[in-house]
N, C-alpha and C positions, 0 to 999 in steps of 0.2 A: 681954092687951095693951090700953093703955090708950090712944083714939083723941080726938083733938082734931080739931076744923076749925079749919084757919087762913085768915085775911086777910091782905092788907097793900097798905098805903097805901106810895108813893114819890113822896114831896117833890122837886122841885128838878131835874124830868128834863125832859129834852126828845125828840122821837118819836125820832130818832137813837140817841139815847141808850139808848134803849128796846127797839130790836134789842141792843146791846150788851150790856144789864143779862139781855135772856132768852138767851142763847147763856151767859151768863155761870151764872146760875142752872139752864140746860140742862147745861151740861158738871159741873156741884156735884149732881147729879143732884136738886137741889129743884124743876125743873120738869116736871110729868107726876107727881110723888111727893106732894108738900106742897101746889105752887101749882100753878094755870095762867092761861089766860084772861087773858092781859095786857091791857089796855087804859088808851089815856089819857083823861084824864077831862075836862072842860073848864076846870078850875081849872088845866091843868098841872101834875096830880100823875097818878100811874099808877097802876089797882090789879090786884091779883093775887087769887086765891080759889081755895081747893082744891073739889072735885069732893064729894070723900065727909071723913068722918074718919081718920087717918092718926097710928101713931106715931113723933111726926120728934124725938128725943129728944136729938139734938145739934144744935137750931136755932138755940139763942143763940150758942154757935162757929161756927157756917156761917153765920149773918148777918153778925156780927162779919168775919170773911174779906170777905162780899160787901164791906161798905161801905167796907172798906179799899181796895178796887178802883174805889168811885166814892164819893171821900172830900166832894163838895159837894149829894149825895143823904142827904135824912134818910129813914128806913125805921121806918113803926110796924107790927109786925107784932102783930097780935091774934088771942088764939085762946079757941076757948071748947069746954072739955072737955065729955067725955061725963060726967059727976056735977053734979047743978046747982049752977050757983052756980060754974063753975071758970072764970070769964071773967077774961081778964090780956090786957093790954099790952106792950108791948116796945118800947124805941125804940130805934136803931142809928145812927152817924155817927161815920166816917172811925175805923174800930176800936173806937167804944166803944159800950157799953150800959147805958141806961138802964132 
């Protein structure tokens, strides 16, 4: 099993919004699994961070989902594998993926 930690940054939330996106990400079972530790940050973006490494091997689909439900939230989720050197990007809004 091959274990990543993930980040991710959320562009364009407000604190409201931010219960919303974690009930949303809690019921997609990615929160407690992949991310936790929501917090907003002072720029008014939110971040998220997982705990340990984790393999969440349909995360571009289940991001994809998320931002379709908050289509004016961009999402860059970063993660950086356990073999060096496996650091990648992801960027997410209103279904699509960068």
């Amino acid at each position: 099993m091959y274990g990543t930690y993930y980040s991710m940054e959320v562009r364009g939330i407000t604190g409201t919004k931010l219960a919303d996106l974690a009930d949303e990400l809690v019921s997609m079972g990615i929160i407690n699994y992949a991310l936790s530790n929501p917090y907003l940050c002072e720029n008014g973006a939110a971040f998220f961070e997982s705990a340990d490494e984790v393999s969440w091997h349909d995360h571009t689909e289940q991001m994809v989902e998320v931002s379709k439900h908050f289509p004016d939230m961009t999402f860059c989720l970063h993660g950086e594998g356990e073999r060096n050197g496996d650091i990648w990007n992801e960027y997410f809004r209103n279904g699509e993926c960068e």
